[in-house]
C-alpha atoms as an extended CHARMM CRD file, in Angstrom:
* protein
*
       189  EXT
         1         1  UNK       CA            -39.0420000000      106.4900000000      -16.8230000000  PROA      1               0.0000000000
         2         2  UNK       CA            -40.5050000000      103.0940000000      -16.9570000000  PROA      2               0.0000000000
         3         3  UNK       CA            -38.9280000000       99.9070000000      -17.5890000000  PROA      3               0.0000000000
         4         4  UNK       CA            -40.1160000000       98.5000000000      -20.0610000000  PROA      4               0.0000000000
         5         5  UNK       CA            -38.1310000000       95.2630000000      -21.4800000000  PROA      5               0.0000000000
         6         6  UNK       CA            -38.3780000000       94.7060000000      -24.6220000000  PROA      6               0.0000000000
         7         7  UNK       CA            -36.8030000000       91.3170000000      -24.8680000000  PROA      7               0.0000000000
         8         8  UNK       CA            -39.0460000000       89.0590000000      -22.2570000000  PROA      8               0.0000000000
         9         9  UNK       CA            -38.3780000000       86.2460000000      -24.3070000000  PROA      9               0.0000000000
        10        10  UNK       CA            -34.5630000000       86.2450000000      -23.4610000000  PROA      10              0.0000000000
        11        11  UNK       CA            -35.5540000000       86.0000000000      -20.1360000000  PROA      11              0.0000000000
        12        12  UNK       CA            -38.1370000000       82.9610000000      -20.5850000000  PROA      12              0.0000000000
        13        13  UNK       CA            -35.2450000000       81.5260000000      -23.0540000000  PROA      13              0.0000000000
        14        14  UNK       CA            -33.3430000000       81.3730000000      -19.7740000000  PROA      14              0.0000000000
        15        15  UNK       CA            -35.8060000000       79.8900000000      -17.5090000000  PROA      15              0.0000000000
        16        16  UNK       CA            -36.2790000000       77.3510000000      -19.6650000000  PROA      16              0.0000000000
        17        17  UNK       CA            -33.1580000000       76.6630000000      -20.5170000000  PROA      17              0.0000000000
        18        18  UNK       CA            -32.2350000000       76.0090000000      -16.7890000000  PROA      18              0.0000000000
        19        19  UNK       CA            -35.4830000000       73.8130000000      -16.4890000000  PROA      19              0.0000000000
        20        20  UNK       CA            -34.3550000000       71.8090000000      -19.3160000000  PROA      20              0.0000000000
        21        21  UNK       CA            -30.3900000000       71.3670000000      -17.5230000000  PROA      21              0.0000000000
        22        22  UNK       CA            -32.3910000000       70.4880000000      -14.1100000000  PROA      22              0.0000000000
        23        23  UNK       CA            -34.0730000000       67.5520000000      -15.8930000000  PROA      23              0.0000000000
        24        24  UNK       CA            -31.5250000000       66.6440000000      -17.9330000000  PROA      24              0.0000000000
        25        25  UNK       CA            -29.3280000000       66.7330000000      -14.7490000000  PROA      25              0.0000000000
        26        26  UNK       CA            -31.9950000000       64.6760000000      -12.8320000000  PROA      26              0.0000000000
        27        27  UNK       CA            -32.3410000000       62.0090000000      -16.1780000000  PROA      27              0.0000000000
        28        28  UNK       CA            -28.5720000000       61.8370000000      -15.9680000000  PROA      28              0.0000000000
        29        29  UNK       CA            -28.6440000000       61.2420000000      -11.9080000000  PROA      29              0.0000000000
        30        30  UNK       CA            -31.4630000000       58.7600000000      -12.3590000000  PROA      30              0.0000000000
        31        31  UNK       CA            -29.7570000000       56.9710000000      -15.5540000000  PROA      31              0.0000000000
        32        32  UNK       CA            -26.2930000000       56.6620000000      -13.5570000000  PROA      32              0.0000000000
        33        33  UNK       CA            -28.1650000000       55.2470000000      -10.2310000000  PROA      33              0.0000000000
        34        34  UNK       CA            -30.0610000000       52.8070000000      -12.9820000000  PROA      34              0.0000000000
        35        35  UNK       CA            -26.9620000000       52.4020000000      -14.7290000000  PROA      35              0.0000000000
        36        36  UNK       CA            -24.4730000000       51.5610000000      -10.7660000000  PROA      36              0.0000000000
        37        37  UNK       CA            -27.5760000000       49.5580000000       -9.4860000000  PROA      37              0.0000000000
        38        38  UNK       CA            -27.9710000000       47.0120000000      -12.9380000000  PROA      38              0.0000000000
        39        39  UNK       CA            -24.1880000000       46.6040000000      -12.7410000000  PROA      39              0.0000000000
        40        40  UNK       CA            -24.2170000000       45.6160000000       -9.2540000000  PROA      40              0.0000000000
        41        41  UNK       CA            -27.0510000000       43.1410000000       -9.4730000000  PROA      41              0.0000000000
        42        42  UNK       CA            -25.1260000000       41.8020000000      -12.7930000000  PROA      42              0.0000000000
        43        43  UNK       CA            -22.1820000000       41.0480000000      -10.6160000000  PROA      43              0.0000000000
        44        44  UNK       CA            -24.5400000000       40.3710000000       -7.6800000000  PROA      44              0.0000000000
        45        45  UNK       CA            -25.7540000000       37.3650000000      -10.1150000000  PROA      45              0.0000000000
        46        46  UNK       CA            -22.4320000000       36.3900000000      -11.3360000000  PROA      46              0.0000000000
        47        47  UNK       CA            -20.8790000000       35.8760000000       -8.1440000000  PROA      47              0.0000000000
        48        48  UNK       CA            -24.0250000000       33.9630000000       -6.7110000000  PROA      48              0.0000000000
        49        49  UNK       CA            -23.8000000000       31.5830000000       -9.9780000000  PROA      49              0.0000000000
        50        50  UNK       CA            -20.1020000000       31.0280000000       -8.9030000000  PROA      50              0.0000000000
        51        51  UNK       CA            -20.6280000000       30.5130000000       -5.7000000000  PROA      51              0.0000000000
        52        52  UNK       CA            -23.2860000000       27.8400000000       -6.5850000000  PROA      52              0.0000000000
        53        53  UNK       CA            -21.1500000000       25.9330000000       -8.9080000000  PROA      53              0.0000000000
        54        54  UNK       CA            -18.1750000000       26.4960000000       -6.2770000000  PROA      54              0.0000000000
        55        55  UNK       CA            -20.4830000000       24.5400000000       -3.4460000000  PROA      55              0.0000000000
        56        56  UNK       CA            -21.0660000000       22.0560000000       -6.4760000000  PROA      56              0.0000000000
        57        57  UNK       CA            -17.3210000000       21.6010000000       -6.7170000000  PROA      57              0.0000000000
        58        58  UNK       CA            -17.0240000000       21.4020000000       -3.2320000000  PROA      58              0.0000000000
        59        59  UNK       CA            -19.5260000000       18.5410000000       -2.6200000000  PROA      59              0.0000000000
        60        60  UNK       CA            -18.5540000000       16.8110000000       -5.1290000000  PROA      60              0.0000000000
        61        61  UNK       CA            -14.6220000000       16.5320000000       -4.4050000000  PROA      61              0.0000000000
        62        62  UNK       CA            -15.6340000000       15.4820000000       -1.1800000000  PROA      62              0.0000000000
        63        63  UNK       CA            -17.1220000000       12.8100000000       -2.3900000000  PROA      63              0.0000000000
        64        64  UNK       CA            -13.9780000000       11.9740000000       -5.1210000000  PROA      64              0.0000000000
        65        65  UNK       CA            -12.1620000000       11.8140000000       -1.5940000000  PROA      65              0.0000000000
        66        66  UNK       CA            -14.7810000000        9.4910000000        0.0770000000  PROA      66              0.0000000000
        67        67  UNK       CA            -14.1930000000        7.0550000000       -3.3600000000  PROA      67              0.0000000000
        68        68  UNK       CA            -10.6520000000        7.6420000000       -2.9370000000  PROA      68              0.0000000000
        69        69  UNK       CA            -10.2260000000        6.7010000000        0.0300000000  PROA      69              0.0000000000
        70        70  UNK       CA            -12.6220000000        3.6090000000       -0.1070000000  PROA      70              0.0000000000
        71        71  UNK       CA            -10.7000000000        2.5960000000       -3.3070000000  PROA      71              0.0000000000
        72        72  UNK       CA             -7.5320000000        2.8500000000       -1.1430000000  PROA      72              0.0000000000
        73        73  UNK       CA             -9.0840000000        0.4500000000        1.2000000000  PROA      73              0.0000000000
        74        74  UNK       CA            -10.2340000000       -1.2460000000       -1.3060000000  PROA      74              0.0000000000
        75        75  UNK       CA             -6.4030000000       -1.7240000000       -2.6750000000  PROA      75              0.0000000000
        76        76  UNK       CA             -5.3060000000       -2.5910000000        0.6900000000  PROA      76              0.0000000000
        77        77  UNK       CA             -7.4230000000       -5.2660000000        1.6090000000  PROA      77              0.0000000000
        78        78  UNK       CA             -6.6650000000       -6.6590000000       -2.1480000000  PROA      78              0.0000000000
        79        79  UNK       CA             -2.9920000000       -6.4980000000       -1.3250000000  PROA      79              0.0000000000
        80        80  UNK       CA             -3.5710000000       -8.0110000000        1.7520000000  PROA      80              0.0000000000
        81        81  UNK       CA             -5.6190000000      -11.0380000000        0.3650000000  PROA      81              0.0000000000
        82        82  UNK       CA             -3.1610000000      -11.6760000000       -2.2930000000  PROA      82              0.0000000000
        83        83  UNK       CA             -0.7020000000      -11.9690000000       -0.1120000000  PROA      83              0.0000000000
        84        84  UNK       CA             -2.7980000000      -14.4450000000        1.6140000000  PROA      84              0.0000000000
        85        85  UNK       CA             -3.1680000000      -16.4300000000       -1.2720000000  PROA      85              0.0000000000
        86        86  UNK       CA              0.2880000000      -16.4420000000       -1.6940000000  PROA      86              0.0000000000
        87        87  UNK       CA              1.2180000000      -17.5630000000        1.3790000000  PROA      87              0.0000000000
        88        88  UNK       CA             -1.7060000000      -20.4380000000        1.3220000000  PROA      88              0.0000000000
        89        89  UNK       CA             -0.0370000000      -21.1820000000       -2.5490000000  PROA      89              0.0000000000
        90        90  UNK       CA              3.3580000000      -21.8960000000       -0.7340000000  PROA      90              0.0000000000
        91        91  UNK       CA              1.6180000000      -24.5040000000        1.9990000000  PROA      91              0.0000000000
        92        92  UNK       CA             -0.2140000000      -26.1590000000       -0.4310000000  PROA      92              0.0000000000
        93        93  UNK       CA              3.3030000000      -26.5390000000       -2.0270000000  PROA      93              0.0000000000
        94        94  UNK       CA              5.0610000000      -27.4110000000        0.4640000000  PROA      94              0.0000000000
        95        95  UNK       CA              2.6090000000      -30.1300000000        1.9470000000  PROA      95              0.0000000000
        96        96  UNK       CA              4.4740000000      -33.2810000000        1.0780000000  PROA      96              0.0000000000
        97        97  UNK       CA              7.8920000000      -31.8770000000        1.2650000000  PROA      97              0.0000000000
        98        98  UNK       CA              7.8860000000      -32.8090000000        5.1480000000  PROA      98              0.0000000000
        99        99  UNK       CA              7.0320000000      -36.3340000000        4.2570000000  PROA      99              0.0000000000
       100       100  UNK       CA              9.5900000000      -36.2640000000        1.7850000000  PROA      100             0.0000000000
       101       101  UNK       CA             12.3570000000      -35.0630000000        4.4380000000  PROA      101             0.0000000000
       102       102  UNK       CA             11.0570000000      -37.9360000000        7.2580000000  PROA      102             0.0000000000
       103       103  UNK       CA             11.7410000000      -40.1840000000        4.1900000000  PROA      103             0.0000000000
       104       104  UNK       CA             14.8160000000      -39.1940000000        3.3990000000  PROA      104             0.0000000000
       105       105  UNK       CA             15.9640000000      -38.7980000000        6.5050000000  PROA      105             0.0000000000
       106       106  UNK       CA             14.8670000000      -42.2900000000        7.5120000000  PROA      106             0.0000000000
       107       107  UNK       CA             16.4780000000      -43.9620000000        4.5170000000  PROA      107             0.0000000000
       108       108  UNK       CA             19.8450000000      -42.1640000000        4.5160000000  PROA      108             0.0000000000
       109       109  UNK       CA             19.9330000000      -42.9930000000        8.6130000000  PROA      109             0.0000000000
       110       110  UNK       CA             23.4850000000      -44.6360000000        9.0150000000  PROA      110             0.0000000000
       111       111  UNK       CA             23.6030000000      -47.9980000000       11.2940000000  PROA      111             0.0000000000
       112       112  UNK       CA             24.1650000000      -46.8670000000       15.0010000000  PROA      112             0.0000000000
       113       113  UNK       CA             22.9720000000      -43.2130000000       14.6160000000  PROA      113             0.0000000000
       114       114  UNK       CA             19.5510000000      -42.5580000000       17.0120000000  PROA      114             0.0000000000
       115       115  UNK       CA             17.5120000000      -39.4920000000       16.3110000000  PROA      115             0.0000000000
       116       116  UNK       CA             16.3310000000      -37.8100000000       19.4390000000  PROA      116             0.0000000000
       117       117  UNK       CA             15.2730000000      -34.6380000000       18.0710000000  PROA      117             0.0000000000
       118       118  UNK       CA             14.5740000000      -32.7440000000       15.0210000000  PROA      118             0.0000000000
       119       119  UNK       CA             13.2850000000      -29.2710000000       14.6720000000  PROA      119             0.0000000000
       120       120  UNK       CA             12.6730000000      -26.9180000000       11.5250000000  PROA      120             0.0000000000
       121       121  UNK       CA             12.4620000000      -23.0450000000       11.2640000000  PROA      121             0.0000000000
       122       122  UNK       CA             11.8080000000      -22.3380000000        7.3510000000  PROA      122             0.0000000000
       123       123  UNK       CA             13.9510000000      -24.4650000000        5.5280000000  PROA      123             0.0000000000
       124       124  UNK       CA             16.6520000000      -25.0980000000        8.4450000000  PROA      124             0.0000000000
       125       125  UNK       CA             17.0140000000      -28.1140000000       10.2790000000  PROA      125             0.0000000000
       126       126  UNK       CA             18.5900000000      -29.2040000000       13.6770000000  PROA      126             0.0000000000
       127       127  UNK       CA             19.1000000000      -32.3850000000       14.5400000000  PROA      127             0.0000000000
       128       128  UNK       CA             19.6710000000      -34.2860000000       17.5520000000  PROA      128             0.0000000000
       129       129  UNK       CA             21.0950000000      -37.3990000000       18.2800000000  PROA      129             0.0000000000
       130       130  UNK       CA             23.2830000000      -40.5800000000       19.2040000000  PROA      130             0.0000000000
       131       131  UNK       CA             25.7900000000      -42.2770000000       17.4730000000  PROA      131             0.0000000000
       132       132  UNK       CA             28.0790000000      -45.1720000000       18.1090000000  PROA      132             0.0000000000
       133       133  UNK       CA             31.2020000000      -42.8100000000       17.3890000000  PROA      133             0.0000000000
       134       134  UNK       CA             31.6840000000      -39.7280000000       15.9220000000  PROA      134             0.0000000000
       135       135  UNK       CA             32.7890000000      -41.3670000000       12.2180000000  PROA      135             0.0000000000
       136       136  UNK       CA             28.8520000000      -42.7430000000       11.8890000000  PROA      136             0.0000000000
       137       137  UNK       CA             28.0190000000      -39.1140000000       12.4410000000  PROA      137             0.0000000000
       138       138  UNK       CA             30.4770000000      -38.4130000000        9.8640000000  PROA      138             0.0000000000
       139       139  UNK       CA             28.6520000000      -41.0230000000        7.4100000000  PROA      139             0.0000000000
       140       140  UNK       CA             25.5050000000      -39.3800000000        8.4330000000  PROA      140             0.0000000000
       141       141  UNK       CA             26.7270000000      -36.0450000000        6.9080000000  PROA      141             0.0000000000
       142       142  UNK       CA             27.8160000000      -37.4200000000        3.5410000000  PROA      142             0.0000000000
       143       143  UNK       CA             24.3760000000      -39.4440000000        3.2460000000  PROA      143             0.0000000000
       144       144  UNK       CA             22.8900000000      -35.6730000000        3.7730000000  PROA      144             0.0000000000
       145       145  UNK       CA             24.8340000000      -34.4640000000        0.9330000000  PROA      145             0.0000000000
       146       146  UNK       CA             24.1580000000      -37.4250000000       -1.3620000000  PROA      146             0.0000000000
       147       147  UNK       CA             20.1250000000      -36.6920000000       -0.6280000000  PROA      147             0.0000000000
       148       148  UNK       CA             18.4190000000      -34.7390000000       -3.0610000000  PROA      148             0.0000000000
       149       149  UNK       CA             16.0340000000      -33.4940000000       -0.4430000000  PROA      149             0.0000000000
       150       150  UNK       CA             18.7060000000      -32.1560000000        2.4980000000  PROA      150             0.0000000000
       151       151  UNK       CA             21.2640000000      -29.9680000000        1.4710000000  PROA      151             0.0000000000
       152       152  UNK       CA             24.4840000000      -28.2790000000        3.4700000000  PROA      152             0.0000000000
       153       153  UNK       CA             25.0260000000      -30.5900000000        6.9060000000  PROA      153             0.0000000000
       154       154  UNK       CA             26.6970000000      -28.5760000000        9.6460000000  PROA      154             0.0000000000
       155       155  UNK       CA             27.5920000000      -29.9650000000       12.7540000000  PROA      155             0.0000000000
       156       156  UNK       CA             27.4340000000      -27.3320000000       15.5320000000  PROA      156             0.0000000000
       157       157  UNK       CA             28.7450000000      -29.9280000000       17.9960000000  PROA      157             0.0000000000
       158       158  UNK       CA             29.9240000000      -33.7400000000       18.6220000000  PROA      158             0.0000000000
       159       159  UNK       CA             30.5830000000      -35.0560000000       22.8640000000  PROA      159             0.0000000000
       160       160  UNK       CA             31.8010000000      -37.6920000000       23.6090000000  PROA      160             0.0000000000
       161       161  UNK       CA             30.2060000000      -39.6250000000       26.5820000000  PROA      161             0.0000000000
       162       162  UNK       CA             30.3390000000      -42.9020000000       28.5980000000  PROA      162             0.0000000000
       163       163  UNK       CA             27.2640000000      -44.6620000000       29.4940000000  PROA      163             0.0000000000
       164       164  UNK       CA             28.4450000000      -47.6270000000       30.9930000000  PROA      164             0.0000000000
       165       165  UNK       CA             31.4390000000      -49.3900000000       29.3710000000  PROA      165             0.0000000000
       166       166  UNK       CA             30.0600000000      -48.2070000000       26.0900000000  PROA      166             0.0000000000
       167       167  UNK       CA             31.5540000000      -44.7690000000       24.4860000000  PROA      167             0.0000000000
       168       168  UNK       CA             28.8180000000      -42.4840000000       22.2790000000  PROA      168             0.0000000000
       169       169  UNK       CA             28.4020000000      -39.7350000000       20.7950000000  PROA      169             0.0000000000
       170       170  UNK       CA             25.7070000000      -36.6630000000       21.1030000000  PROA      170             0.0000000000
       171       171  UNK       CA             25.6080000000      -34.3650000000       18.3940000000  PROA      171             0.0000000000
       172       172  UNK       CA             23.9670000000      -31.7260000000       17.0360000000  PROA      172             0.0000000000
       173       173  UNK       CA             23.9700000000      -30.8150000000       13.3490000000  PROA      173             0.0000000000
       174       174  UNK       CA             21.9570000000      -28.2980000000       10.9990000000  PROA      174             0.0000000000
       175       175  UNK       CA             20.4320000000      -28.8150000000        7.4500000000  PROA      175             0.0000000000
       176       176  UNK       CA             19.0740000000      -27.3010000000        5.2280000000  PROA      176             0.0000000000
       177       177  UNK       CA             15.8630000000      -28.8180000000        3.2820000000  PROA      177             0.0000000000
       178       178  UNK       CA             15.6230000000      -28.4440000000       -0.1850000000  PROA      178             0.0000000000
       179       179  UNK       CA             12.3160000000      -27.5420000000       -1.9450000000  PROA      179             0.0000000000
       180       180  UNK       CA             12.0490000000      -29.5250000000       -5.5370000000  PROA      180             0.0000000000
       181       181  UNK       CA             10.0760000000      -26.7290000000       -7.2410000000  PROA      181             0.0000000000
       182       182  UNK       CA             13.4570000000      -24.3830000000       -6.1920000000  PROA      182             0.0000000000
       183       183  UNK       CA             15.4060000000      -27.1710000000       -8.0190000000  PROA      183             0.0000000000
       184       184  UNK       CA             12.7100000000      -27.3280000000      -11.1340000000  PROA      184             0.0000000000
       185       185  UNK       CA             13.1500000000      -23.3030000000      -11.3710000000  PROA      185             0.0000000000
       186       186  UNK       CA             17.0570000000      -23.8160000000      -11.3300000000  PROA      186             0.0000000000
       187       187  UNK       CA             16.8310000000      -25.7410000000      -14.0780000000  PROA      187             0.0000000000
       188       188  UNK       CA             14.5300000000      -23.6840000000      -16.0270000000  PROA      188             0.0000000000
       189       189  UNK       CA             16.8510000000      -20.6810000000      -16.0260000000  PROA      189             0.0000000000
């Protein structure tokens, strides 16, 4: 007996039907290879725009830091002039205060007291000399404290020598020099 199929159309139904899965299988292939690719050149585009404005960042904190650190010079060398000034502010003060301690010093100069030295670091002074005895050195200390520009005698020593039938007396004794615009500030407070 002969085959004879009566349905053919089942059979075409069929055909087609895995025709239509194999392209709809290939759409969905090509749509998720579309779909992986876009993503990745989305991100690819992100993280290139980052890494631009990250290189923007970069260059310009370097050159905060170059500022910075000129600013810091900068500050440095301000400090440093200032202090300049300051110290230049002081001399300018203190300009006539030597003239006013030579003064003094000549004027409150007991009778038979010689000078043969004097020497100043900041406001202390040594002095060197001769007296007659060691009482006009004595009289030489009290005229220090009755200045208003010498301050605080100390005598670090007193020797008694001959020279010939005469007796004298080397000494050595320490002021201190007193500015006026120390004095002025005293009395302000």
């Amino acid at each position: 007996m002969p085959r004879i199929n009566l349905l053919p159309w089942r059979e075409e139904e069929r055909k087609k039907r895995q025709r239509d899965f194999g392209v709809a299988l290939a759409g969905g292939v090509v749509a998720a290879v579309a779909a992986v690719l876009l993503t990745m050149f989305a991100f690819s585009q992100m993280i290139d725009n980052q890494d631009s404005r990250n290189q923007r960042l970069t260059a310009e904190i370097v050159e905060l830091e170059k500022s910075i650190t000129e600013i810091d010079g900068l500050e440095r060398q301000k400090e440093r002039l200032l202090a300049r000034m300051e110290i230049i502010e002081q001399l300018q003060k203190s300009r006539p205060e030597i003239v006013h301690l030579f003064d003094e010093v000549a004027r409150r100069l007991p009778e038979g007291v010689y000078l043969t030295g004097m020497k100043q670091t900041g406001s202390r002074v040594e002095v060197r000399g001769i007296a007659q005895s060691s009482t006009r050195v004595s009289a030489l200390m009290r005229a220090i404290d009755d200045s208003e520009w010498m301050t605080n005698p100390e005598v670090d020593r007193v020797e008694t020598t001959q020279s010939g039938r005469s007796r004298q007396a080397e000494f050595v004794l320490y002021l201190r020099q007193t500015h006026q615009g120390d004095e002025e500030m005293e009395e302000a407070l």
